[in-house]
C-alpha positions, 0 to 999 in steps of 0.5 A: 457138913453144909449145916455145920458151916451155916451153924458156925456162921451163926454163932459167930455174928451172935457171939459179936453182937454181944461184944460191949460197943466203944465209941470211935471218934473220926480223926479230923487231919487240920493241915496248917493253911498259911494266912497270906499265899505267896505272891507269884514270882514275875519275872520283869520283861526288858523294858520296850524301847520308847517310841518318839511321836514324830513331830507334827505339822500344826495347820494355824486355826483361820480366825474366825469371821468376827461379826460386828453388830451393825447399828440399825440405821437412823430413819430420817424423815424424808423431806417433804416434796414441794411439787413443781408447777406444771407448765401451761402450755398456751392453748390453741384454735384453728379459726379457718381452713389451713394446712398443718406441715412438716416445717415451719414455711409453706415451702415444707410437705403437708402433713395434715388438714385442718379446720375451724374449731380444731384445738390443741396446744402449741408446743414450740416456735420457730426461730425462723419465722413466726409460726407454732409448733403444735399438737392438736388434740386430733393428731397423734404428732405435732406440726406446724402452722401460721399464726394467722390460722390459729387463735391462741391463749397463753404466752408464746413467748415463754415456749422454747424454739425447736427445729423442724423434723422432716420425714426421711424418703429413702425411694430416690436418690438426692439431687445430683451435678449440683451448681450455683452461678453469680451475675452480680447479685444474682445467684442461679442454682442449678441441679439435674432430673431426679426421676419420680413416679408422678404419684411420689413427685413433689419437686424439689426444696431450697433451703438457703439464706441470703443477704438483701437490703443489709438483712439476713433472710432465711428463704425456704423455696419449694418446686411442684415437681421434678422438672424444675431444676434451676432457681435465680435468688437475689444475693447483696453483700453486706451482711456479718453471716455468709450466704448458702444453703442446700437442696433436696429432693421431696416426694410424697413419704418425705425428702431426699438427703441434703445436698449442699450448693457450692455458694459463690462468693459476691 
């Protein structure tokens, strides 16, 4: 039975391959595309509200620095510099052994020695007496001396006056009771002690002006030490300027402050 069934099969599969072939064309389905797609469909939002900027304050722009182009300066040409003739002092020679001092009177405190060939230049005169102000070339400061102990070339004549710088002591107080007395054309003048070591004592000075004989004197007097306390001057009327003057005590580093005397009318 078995057999049979295979055998029908076989006959079968023959007899269709027998069979005359027809061509089968595929049919293609075209389906109509539209040429242009249909635009979505939008739905328009509701329109946002507008929003106003809040003005804003401006901060005005600070001008700008406006630079001015300086012109450059114009040289002149400096003038030139006619130089000053240097003033000559005049020049001057210790002829003879002599003093050098702190004023111009033998009356003032030595301040140095001097001796035959010492040169220097003087400086100045008084406008008190004839002597010169002068510094020597030994001597870092000017002094004073007379005219009679010193050669000089040049024209004094031509210096300016300068006035007398005395070295200051600080060590003892000055003169004290103070007096000046008149008999007639006398003056005496008067002090108490101003106690001093003896190595430091050199009295006292005088500096006054007086009237004699219709003149005019300055008269600049010195004591050795401090137990002369009084002097008798003589004193005239007559003269256009009133007499006076004043004291001080004198040690060996300089003077006291000045004390003035009380001058008595004549």
């Amino acid at each position: 039975m078995k057999r049979k069934c295979l055998l029908c099969v076989g006959l079968l599969f023959l007899s269709a391959c027998n069979l005359p072939r027809e061509t089968v064309q595929p049919t293609l389905q075209v389906v109509a595309v539209p040429s242009v797609f249909p635009s979505p469909t939008v739905t328009p939002l509701p329109p946002s509200p507008m929003v106003t900027a809040s003005p804003t304050a401006t901060t005005p722009l600070q001008p700008s620095a406006t630079f001015t182009e300086t012109p450059s300066p114009t040289v002149t040409p400096t003038p030139s510099v006619t130089p000053t003739p240097t003033f000559a002092f005049p020049q001057a020679m210790v002829n003879k052994q002599s003093h050098c001092r702190y004023g111009p009177a033998k009356a003032y405190l030595h301040a140095a020695d001097l001796y035959p060939g010492d040169v220097g230049q003087v400086w100045g005169r008084s406008a008190r007496s004839t002597w010169l102000y002068v510094r020597f070339d030994k001597l870092d400061y000017a002094c004073w001396v007379a005219p009679s102990v010193v050669d000089v070339q040049g024209d004094i004549s031509t210096l300016v006056t300068q006035e007398p710088r005395l070295p200051v002591s600080v060590l003892y107080p000055p003169p004290a009771n103070v007096q000046a007395l008149r008999a007639g054309n006398q003056v005496t003048i008067s002090w108490d002690v101003v106690p001093m070591t003896e190595d430091d004592d050199r009295g006292y000075m005088l500096d006054i002006y007086v009237c004699q004989g219709g003149a005019y004197i300055w008269w600049p007097v010195s004591f050795e030490n401090q137990y002369t306390t009084q002097y008798t001057i003589t004193d005239e009327p007559g003269c256009p300027a009133p007499s006076g003057g004043k004291l001080a005590a004198v040690e060996k580093h300089g003077y006291t402050d000045w004390v003035e005397i009380p001058w008595p009318a004549p």
